[in-house]
C-alpha positions as CSV (number, residue, x, y, z in Angstrom):
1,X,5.6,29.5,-15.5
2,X,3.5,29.2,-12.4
3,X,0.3,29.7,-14.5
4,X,1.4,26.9,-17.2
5,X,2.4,24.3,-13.9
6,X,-1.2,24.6,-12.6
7,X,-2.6,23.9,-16.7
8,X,-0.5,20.8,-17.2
9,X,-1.9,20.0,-13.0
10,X,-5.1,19.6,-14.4
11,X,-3.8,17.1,-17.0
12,X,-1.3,15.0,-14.8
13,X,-3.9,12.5,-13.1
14,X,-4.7,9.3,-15.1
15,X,-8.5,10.0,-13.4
16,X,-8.5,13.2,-15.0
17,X,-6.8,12.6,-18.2
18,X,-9.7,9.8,-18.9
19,X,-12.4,12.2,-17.9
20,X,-11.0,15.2,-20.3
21,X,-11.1,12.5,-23.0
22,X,-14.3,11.5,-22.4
23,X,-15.9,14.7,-22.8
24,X,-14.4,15.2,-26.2
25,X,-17.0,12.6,-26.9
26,X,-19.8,15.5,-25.7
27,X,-21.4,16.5,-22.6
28,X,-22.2,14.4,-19.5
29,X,-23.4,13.9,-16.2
30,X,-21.4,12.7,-13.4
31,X,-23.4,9.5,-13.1
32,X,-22.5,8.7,-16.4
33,X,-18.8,9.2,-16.2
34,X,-18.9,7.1,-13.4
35,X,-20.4,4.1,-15.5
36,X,-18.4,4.9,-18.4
37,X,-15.0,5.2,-16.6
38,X,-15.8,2.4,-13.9
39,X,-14.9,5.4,-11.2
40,X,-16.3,6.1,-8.0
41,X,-19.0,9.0,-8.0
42,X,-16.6,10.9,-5.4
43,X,-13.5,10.3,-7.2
44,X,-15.3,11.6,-10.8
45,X,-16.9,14.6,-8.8
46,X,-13.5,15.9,-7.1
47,X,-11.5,15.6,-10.5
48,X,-14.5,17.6,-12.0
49,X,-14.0,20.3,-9.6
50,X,-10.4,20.0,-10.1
51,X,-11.3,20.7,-14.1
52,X,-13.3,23.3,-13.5
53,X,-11.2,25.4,-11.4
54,X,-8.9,24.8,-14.7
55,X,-11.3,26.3,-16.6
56,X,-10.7,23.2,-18.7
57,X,-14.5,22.5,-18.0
58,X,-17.9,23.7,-17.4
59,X,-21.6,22.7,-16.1
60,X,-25.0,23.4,-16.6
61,X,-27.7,22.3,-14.5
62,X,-30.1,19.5,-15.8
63,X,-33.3,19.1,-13.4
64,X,-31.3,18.0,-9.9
65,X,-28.2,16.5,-12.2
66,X,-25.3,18.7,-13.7
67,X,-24.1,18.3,-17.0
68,X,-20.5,19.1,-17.6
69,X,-18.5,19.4,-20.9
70,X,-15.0,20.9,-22.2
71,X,-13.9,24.3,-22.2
72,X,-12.4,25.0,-25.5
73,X,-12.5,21.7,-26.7
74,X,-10.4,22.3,-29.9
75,X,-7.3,23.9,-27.7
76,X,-8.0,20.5,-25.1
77,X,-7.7,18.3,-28.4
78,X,-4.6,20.0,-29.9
79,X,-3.0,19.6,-26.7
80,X,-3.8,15.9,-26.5
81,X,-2.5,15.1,-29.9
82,X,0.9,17.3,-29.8
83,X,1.5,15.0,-26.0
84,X,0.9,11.8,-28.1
85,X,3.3,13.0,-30.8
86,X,5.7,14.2,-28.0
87,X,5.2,10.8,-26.2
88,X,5.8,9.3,-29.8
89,X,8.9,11.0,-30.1
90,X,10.5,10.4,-26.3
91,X,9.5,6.9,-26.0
92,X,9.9,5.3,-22.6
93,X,11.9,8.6,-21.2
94,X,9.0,9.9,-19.3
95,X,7.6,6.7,-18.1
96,X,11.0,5.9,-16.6
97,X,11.5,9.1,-15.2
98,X,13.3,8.8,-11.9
99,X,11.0,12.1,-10.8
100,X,7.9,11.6,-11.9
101,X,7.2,8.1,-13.9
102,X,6.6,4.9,-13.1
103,X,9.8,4.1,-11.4
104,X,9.2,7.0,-9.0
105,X,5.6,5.4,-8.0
106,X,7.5,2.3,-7.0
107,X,10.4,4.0,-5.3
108,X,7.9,6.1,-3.0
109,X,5.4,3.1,-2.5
C-alpha cells in the first residue's frame, strides 16, 4: 500500500494534476508550462521534480533548456479518465470530505 500512497502523492496537488495534463498534450519546457499554467517558474520546477521522482515523468536536455514529457502516457491517461468516472460516480463526497476536501482546507486555514 505504501508504494500506491506515494503514486496517488504525485497526483494529489492541483499544480501537479494541471502539469500531468498538460503534458498529455506533448513535451515541454519549464518556461513554457509556466506561461501556459500562469505558474511561477519555481513552483513548475519543484512539482517537476516531484513528477520525476514518480517516475510519472521524464527530461531530456535541449541546448541549456530541459524538455520534460510523460512516463507512460497511456497508463497516466487511463488513470485520469477512470478518477473522472469515479468523481462522476461519488459526486460532491470527496470534495466535502471532512479529511481531505474542501471543508478540511477551511477548517485548517
Amino acid at each position: 500500500m505504501t508504494a500506491a500512497a506515494c503514486l496517488f502523492h504525485g497526483f494529489s496537488d492541483p499544480s501537479r494534476l494541471a502539469i500531468l495534463r498538460h503534458l498529455l498534450l506533448g513535451e515541454h519546457r519549464v518556461v513554457d508550462l509556466t506561461a501556459h499554467l500562469e505558474l511561477a517558474q519555481s513552483t513548475v520546477s519543484k512539482h517537476l521534480a516531484c513528477l520525476k521522482d514518480c517516475g510519472l515523468v521524464t527530461s531530456r536536455p535541449q541546448g541549456r533548456a530541459s524538455v520534460f514529457s510523460l512516463n507512460h502516457t497511456s497508463a497516466v491517461m487511463d488513470l485520469l479518465i477512470a478518477a473522472e468516472r469515479l468523481l462522476d460516480l461519488t459526486g460532491d463526497a470527496v470534495t466535502l470530505c471532512p479529511n481531505h476536501g474542501t471543508a478540511a482546507t477551511v477548517k485548517d486555514a
